[in-house]
C-alpha positions in Angstrom: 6.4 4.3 -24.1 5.6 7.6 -22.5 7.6 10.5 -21.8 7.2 11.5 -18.4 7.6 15.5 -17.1 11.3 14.5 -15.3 12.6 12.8 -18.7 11.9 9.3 -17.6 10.4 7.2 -20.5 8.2 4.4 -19.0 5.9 1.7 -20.4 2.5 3.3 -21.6 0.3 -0.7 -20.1 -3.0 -1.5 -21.0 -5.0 1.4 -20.3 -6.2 4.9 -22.1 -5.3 7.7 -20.5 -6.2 11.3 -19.3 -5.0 14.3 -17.5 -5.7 15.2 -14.3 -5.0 18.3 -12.3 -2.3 17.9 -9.7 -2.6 20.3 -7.0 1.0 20.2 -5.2 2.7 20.4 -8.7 0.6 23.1 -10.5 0.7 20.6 -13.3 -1.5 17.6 -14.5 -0.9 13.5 -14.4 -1.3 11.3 -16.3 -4.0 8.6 -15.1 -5.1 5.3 -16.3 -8.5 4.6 -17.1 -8.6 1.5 -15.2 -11.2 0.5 -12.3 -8.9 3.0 -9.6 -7.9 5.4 -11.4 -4.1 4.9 -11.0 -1.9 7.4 -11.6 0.9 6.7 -14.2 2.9 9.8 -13.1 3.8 13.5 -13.3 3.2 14.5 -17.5 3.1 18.1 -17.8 3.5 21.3 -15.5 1.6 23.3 -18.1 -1.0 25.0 -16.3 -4.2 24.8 -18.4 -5.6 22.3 -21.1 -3.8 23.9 -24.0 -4.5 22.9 -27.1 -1.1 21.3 -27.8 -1.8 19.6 -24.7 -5.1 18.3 -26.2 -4.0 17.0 -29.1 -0.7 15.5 -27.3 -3.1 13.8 -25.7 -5.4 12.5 -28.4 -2.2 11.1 -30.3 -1.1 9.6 -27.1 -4.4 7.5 -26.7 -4.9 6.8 -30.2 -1.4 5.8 -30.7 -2.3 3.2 -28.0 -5.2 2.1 -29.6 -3.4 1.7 -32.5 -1.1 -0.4 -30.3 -3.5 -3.1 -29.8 -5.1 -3.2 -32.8 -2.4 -3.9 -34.3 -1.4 -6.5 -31.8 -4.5 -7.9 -32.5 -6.1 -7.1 -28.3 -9.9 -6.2 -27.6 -11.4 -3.2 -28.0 -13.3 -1.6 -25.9 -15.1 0.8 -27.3 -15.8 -1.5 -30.1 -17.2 -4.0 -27.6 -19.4 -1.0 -26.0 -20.8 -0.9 -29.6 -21.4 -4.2 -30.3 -23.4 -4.2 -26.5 -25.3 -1.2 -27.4 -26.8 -2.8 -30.9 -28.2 -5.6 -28.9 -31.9 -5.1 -28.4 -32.7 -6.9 -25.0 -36.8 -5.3 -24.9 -38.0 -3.1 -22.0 -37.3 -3.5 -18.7 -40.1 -4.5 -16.8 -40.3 -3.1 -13.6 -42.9 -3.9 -10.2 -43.3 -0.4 -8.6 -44.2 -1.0 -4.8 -48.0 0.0 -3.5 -48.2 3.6 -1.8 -48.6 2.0 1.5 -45.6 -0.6 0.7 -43.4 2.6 0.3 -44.4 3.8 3.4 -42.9 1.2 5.8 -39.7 1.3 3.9 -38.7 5.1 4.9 -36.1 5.5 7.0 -36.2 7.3 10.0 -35.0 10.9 8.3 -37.8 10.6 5.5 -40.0 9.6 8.2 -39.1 13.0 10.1 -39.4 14.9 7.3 -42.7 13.7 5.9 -44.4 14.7 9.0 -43.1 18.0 8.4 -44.9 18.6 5.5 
């Protein structure tokens, strides 16, 4: 669970998490590292990245990932590894002629080519 900046203790869910500046509050929140971004809530009105704040926050997400290994869940990063020790060769790319990339400017590259 995570101690939120009003007192209120609430489930830390599935995601890591990081501070981001709140501009109403003069503080930072805390937001998931999910696909939006959510926001978990209000954490801190400290006003810069201290370094208490810093390493509050590297216990809180390792403490997390503690969580689930423990719990015996996926890890990300881990996964990342394992995807970035596979060797899948070159990508082969087909660049397009000079004249083929000519009839695929839009009308702004088109206006300022003839400028040139």
């Amino acid at each position: 669970m995570i101690r939120l900046q009003d007192g209120r203790w609430e489930l830390a869910g599935e995601y890591r998490y990081r501070l981001v500046e709140d501009d109403l509050l003069k503080g930072f929140n805390l937001v998931a590292l999910d696909e939006q971004y959510s926001v978990f809530g209000y954490f801190t009105d400290e006003k810069s990245h201290s370094s208490s704040l810093r390493r509050t926050m590297a216990l809180l997400n390792q403490s997390l990932a503690l969580r689930d290994a423990h719990n015996g869940e996926d890890d990300d990063i881990e996964d990342a590894r394992k995807r970035e020790s596979m060797d899948f060769g070159l990508l082969q790319r087909d660049w397009p002629d000079e004249e083929d990339s000519q009839d695929a400017l839009g009308p702004i590259a088109k206006k300022l080519k003839r400028q040139e």
